[in-house]
C-alpha positions in Angstrom: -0.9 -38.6 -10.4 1.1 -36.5 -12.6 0.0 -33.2 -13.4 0.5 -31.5 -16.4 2.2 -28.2 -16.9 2.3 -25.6 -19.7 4.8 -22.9 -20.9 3.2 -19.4 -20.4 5.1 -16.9 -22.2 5.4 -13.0 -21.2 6.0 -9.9 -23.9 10.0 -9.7 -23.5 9.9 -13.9 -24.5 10.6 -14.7 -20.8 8.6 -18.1 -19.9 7.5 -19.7 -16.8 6.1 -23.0 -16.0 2.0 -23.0 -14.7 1.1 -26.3 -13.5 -3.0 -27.4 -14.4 -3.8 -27.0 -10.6 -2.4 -23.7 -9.6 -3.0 -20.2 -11.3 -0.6 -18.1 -13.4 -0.3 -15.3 -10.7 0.7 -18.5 -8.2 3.6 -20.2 -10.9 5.0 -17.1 -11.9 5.5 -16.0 -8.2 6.7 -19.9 -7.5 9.3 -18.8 -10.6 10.7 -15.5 -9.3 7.9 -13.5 -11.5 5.8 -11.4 -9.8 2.7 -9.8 -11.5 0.9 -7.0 -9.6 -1.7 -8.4 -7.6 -4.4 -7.2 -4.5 -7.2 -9.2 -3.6 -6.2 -12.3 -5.4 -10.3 -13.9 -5.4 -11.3 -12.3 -8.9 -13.1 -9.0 -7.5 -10.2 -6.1 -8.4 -7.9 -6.1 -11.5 -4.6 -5.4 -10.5 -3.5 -8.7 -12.0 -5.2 -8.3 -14.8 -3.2 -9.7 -18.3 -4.4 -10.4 -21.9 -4.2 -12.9 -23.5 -2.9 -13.6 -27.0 -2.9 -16.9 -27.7 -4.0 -19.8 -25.8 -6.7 -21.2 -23.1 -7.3 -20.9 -19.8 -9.9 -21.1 -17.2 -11.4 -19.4 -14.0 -11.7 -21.0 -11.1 -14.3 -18.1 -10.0 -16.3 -15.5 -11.4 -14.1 -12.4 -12.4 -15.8 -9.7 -11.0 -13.2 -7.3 -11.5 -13.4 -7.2 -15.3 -15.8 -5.5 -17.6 -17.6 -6.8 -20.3 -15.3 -4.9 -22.8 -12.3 -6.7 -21.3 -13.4 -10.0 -21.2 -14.3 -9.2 -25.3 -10.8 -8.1 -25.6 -9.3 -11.2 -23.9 -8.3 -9.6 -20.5 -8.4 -11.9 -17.7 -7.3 -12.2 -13.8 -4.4 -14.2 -13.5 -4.9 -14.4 -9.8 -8.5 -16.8 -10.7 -6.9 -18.5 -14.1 -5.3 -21.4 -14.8 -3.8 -22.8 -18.3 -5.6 -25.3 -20.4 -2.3 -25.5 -22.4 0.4 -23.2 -23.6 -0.1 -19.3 -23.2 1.0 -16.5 -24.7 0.3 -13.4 -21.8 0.4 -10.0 -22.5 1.4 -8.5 -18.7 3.6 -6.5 -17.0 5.4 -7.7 -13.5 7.6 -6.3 -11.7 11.1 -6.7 -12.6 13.7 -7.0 -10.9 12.0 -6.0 -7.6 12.9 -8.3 -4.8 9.7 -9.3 -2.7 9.6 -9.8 1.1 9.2 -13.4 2.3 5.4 -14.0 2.9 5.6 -15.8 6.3 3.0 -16.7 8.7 3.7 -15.9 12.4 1.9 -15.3 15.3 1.2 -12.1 17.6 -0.4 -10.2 20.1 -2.4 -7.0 20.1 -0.1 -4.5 21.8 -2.9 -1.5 21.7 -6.5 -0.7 20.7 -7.3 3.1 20.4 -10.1 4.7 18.0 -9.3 7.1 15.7 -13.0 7.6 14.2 -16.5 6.5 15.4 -16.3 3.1 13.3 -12.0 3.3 12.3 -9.8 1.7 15.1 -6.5 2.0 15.2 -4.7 -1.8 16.2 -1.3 -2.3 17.2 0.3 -5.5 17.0 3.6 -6.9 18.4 5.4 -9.8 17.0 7.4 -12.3 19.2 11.0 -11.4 19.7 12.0 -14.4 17.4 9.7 -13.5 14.2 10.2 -10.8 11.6 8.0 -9.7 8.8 10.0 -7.9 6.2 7.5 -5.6 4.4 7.5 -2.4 2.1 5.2 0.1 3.0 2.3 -0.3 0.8 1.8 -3.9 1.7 -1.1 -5.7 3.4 -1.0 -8.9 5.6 -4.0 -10.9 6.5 -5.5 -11.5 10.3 -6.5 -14.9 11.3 -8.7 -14.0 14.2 -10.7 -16.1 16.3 -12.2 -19.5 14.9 -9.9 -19.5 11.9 -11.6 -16.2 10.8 -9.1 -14.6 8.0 -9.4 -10.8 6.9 -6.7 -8.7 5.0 -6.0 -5.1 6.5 -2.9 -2.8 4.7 0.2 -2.0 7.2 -0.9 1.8 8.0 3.3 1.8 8.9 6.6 1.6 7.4 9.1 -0.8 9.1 9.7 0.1 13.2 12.4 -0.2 15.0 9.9 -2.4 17.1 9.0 -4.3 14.6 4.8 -3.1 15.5 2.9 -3.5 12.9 -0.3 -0.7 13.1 -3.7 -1.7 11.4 -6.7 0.7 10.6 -9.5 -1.0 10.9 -13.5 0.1 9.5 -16.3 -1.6 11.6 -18.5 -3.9 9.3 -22.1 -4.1 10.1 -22.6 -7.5 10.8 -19.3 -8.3 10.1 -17.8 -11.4 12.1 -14.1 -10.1 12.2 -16.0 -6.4 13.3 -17.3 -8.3 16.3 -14.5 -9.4 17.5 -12.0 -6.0 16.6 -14.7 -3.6 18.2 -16.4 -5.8 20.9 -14.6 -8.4 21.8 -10.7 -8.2 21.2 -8.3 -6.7 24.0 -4.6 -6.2 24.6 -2.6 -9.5 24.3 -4.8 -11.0 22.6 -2.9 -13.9 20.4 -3.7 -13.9 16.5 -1.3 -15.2 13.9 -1.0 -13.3 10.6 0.2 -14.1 7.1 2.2 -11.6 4.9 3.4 -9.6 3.5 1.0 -9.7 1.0 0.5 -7.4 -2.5 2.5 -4.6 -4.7 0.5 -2.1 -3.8 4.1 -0.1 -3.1 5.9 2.8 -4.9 8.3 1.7 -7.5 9.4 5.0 -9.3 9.5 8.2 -7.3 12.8 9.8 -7.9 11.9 13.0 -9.8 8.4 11.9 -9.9 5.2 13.6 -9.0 3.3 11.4 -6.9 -0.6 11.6 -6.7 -2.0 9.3 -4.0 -6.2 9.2 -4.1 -7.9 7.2 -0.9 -10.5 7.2 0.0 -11.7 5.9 4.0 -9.0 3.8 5.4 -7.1 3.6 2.5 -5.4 6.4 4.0 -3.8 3.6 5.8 -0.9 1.8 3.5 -0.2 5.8 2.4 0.5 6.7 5.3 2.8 3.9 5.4 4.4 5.1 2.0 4.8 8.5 3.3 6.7 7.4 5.9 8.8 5.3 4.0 8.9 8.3 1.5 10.3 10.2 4.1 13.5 8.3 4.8 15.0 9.0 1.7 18.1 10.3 0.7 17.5 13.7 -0.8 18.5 12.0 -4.8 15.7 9.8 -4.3 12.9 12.0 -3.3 10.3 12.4 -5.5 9.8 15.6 -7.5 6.1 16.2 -5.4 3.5 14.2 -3.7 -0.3 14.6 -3.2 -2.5 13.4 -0.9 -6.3 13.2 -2.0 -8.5 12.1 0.4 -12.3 11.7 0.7 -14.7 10.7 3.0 -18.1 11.4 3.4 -18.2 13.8 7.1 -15.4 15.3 8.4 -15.1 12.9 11.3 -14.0 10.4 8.4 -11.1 12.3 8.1 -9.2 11.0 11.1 -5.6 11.8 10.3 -3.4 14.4 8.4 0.3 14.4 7.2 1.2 17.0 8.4 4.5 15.4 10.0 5.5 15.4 6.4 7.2 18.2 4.6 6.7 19.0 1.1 3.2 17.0 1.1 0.3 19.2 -0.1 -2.8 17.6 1.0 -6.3 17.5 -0.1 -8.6 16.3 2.2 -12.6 16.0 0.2 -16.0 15.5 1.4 -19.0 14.0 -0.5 -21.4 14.9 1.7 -19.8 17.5 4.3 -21.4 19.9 6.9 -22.4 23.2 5.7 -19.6 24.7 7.7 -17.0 22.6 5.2 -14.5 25.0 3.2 -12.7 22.7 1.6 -13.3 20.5 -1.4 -15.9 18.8 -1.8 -17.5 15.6 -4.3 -15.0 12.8 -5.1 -11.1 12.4 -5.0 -10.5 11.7 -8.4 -12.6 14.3 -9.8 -11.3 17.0 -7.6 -7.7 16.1 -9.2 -9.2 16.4 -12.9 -10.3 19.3 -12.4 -7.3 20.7 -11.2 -6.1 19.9 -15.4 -3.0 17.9 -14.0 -0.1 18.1 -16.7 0.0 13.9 -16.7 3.9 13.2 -18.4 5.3 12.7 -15.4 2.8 11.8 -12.6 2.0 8.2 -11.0 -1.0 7.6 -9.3 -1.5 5.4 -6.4 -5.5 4.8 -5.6 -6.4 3.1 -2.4 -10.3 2.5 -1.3 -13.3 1.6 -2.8 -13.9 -0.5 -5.8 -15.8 2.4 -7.1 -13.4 5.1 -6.3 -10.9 3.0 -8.3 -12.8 2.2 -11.3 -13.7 5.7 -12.0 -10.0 7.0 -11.3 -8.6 4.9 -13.6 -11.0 5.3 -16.7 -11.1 9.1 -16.1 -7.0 9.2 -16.2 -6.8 6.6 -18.5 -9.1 8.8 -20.6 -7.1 12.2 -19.9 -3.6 10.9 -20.9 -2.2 8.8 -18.1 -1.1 6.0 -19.2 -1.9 2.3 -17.4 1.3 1.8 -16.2 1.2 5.4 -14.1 -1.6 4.0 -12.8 -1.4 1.7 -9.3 -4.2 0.7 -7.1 -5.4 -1.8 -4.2 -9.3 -2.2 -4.1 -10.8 -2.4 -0.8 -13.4 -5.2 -1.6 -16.1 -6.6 0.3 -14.9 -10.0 2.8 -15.5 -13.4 2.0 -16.2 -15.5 4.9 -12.8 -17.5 4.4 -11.4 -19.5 7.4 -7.7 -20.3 7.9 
């Protein structure tokens, strides 16, 4: 049975092929196009296009948009597919080259806390696999009984080749129960990635804002470490590090291995010995009055947290494509 495929056409007149079955985020990777994209199920919006002429359809709901976006013809290229030929209005990537996504399997090389419900998990590959990655990235976990989660590299590229996972205990969750009661050195899981752009693209000269909030810390860390490898012309103008949690024992890690990083840490709802900020990342930066011209923001955490970032910058002058961000959302119970 032959399927049918449409010409989907991007802003600079470039046109990729999207074939009835697959989605538009799926062809134009196929092509060598790659939009920005995080969860890839319909409940964030970093693949989110418009678009201007045309039909398509969602295979799921699209949580991640608003009602004003769906009004203004926005949609999730991750979730839709084309009814016929599109004309998208999107930005990708460029001329970015992307990391093999491979699937390989592993071992858990160490387990350690680093918070009451955040462990830290190393993992070693086999000396005949690699996974090329940029820091940033995410792979998913296929665990016991084909159970699949996606966790961010907390790591920039070892000499090793250990990948380092920071992982939040779920209640109830069926990947928790395994990670925090179960699991145990050498145990052999198999993962898939790298997975999303959730990585810096333009930080010469730049001032760099990064917002988490939990362990979002995780793929800045990774950044930072990448950041810090950098030949002195490529080094970005400044960097911040904005991070909330709600107690002080959610704050589990600092950077201060890192020169030049001036770091916020925030509490919502801190002990009454707390001195330092407290109430939400991204209102703790607005407050500051930010001059916006030549700062990119990078948010990593909760849907919330992400939401509210970007339509309070949005609002203040940034523009959207300053703006960067990988949504923690909620698991699906998907199987491998």
């Amino acid at each position: 049975m032959n399927i049918e495929a449409y010409p989907v056409t991007l802003p600079d007149g470039r046109t990729f092929s999207a074939q009835g079955d697959e989605t538009l985020l799926d062809a134009a990777q196929r092509q060598g196009i790659v939009f920005n994209y995080s969860c890839r199920t319909g409940r964030c919006s970093s693949c989110r296009g418009r678009v201007i002429t045309g039909s398509t359809t969602a295979q799921q709901t699209e949580t991640g948009l608003t009602e004003a976006d769906r009004q203004q013809g926005f949609i999730l290229t991750c979730v839709r597919q084309a009814l016929g030929p599109v004309q998208l209005e999107i930005s990708d990537l460029g001329n970015i080259s992307m990391p093999e996504t491979r699937t390989v399997p592993c071992r858990i090389l160490s387990l350690n806390p680093l918070a009451p419900d955040v462990l830290q998990v190393v993992l070693r590959l086999p000396p005949t696999a690699t996974v090329d990655f940029i820091p940033g990235q995410y792979i998913d976990i296929i665990g016991p009984a084909g159970l699949r989660r996606s966790y961010s590299i907390a790591n920039a590229p070892r000499a090793d080749r250990s990948i380092e996972l920071h992982i939040r205990e779920v209640n109830g969750g069926a990947m928790s129960q395994y990670w925090f009661h179960t699991a145990k050195v050498n145990d052999l899981l198999r993962l898939r990635g790298p997975l999303g752009t959730f990585f810096v693209r333009e930080q010469a000269d730049k001032d760099l804002v990064f917002l988490a909030t939990g362990t979002g810390i995780a793929p800045i860390k990774a950044i930072l470490e990448g950041l810090s490898t950098l030949q002195a012309e490529a080094q970005p103008r400044s960097v911040s590090v904005y991070w909330g949690g709600r107690y002080e024992r959610d704050l589990y890690w600092t950077p201060n291995q890192f020169q030049n990083v001036r770091f916020i840490p925030v509490l919502s709802r801190g002990e009454a010995t707390w001195a330092d900020a407290r109430g939400h990342v991204q209102d703790i930066l607005l407050n500051e009055r930010p001059i916006l011209e030549n700062v990119h923001v990078y948010a990593c955490g909760s849907e919330a947290m992400i939401a509210s970032a970007r339509s309070q910058l949005l609002k203040a002058g940034l523009t959207s494509s300053q703006f960067h961000s990988d949504a923690f959302v909620a698991s699906s119970s998907v199987s491998a």
